[in-house]
C-alpha positions as CSV (number, residue, x, y, z in Angstrom):
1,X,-10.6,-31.0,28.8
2,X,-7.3,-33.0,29.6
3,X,-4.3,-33.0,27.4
4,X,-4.0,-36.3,25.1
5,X,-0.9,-38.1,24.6
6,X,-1.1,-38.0,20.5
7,X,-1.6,-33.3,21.3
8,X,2.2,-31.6,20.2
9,X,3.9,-30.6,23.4
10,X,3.6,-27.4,24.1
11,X,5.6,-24.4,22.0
12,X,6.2,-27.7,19.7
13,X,5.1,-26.8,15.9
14,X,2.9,-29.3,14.6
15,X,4.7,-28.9,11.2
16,X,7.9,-28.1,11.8
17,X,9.1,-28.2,8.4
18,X,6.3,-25.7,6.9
19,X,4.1,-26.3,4.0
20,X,5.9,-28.1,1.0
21,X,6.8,-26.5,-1.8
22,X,4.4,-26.5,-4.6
23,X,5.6,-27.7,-8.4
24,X,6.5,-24.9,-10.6
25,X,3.8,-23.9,-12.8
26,X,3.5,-24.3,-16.3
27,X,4.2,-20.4,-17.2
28,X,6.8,-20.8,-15.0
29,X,8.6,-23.7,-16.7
30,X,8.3,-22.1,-19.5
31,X,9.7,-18.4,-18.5
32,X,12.4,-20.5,-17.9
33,X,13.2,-22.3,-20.5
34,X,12.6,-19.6,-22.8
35,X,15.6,-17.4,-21.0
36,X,17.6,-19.5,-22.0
37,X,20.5,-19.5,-24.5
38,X,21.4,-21.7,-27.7
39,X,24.3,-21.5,-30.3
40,X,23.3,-20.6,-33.4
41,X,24.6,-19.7,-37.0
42,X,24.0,-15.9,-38.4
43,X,23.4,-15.9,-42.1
44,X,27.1,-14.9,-42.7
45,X,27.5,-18.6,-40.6
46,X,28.7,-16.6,-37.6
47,X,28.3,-18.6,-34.1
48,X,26.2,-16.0,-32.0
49,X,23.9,-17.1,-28.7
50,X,20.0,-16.1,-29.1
51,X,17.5,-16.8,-26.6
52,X,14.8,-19.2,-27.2
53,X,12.2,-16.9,-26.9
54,X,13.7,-14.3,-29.7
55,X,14.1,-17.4,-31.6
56,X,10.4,-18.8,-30.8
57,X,9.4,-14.7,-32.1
58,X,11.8,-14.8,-35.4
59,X,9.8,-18.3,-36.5
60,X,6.2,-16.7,-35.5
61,X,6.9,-13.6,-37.6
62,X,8.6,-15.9,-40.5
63,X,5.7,-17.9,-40.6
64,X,3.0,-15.1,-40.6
65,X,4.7,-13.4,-43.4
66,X,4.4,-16.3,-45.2
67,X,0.7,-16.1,-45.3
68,X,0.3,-18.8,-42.1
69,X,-3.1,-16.8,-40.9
70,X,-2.6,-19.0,-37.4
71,X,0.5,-17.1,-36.8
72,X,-0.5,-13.6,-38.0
73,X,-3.7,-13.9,-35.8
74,X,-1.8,-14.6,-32.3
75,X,1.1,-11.6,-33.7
76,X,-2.3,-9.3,-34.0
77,X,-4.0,-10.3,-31.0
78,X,-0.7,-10.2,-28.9
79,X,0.1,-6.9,-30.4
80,X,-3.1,-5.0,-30.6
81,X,-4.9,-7.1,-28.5
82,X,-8.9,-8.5,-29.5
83,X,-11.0,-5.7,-30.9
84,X,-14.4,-5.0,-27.8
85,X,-17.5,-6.4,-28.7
86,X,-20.8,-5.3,-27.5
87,X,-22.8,-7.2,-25.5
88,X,-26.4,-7.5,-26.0
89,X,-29.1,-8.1,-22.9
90,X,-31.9,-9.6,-23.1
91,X,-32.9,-9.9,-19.3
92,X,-35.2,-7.8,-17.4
93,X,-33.8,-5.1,-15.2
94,X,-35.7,-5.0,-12.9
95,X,-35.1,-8.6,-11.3
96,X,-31.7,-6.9,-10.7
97,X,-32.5,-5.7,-6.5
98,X,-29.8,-2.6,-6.9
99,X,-31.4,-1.4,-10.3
100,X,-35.0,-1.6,-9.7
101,X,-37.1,1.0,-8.2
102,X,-38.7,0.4,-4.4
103,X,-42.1,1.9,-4.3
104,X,-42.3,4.4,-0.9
105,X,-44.0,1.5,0.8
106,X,-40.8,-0.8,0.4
107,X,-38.2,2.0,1.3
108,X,-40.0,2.7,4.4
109,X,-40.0,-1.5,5.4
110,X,-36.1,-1.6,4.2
111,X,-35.2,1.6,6.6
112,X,-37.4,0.5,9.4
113,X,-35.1,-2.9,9.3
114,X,-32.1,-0.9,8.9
115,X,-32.6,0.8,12.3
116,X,-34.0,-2.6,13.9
117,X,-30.5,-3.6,12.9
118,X,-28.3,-0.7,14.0
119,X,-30.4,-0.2,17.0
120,X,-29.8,-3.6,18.5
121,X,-26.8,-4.5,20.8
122,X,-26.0,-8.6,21.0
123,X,-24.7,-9.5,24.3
124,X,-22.2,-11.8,23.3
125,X,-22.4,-13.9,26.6
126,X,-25.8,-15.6,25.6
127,X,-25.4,-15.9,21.9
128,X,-26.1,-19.5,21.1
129,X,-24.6,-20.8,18.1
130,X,-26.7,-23.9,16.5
């Protein structure tokens, strides 16, 4: 097969500027933003710098403790995480091939293929892919 005028030259990248970038993501964005520092007033009207995040917190908890049940379920589940619940099964085992039992019939048939299988050599010169 000849080389085509449209093929790279030869030790010539075919993208020679590498895969673009991809966009930030959203958690990302955010991470960032919330790193960030604003001016604020203290109580005592002091000028202090508080990071979004510690700000985004301080209204979450001020919220919750006034009875908001939104904000005192994401301050739980954050915190304490979701309690486990059990799951119940209804399916039958033994359509599950690793947690049924073979009768000695079918473990003979599975072992016998297993040594077909290790026994034989492929001669990868005359393997013809379809």
């Amino acid at each position: 097969m000849g080389k085509e005028a449209t093929q790279f030259k030869e030790g010539q990248s075919g993208n020679p500027h590498g895969r673009p970038k991809k966009g930030a993501c959203l958690t990302d964005l955010m991470n960032k933003y919330l790193n960030k520092s604003i001016d604020v007033k203290d109580k005592d009207g002091q000028a202090k710098k508080i990071k979004y995040k510690d700000l985004f917190v301080q209204q979450v908890l001020k919220l919750a403790t006034a009875g908001d049940t939104t904000c005192l379920k994401l301050i739980w589940n954050y915190t304490d995480g979701m309690p486990k619940q059990a799951i119940e099964h209804s399916g039958n085992i033994e359509s599950i091939p690793q947690a049924r039992t073979y009768t000695d019939e079918e473990l003979n048939k599975i072992e016998e293929a297993q040594k077909i299988i290790n026994d034989t050599t492929i001669d990868s010169d005359n393997v013809n892919v379809a």
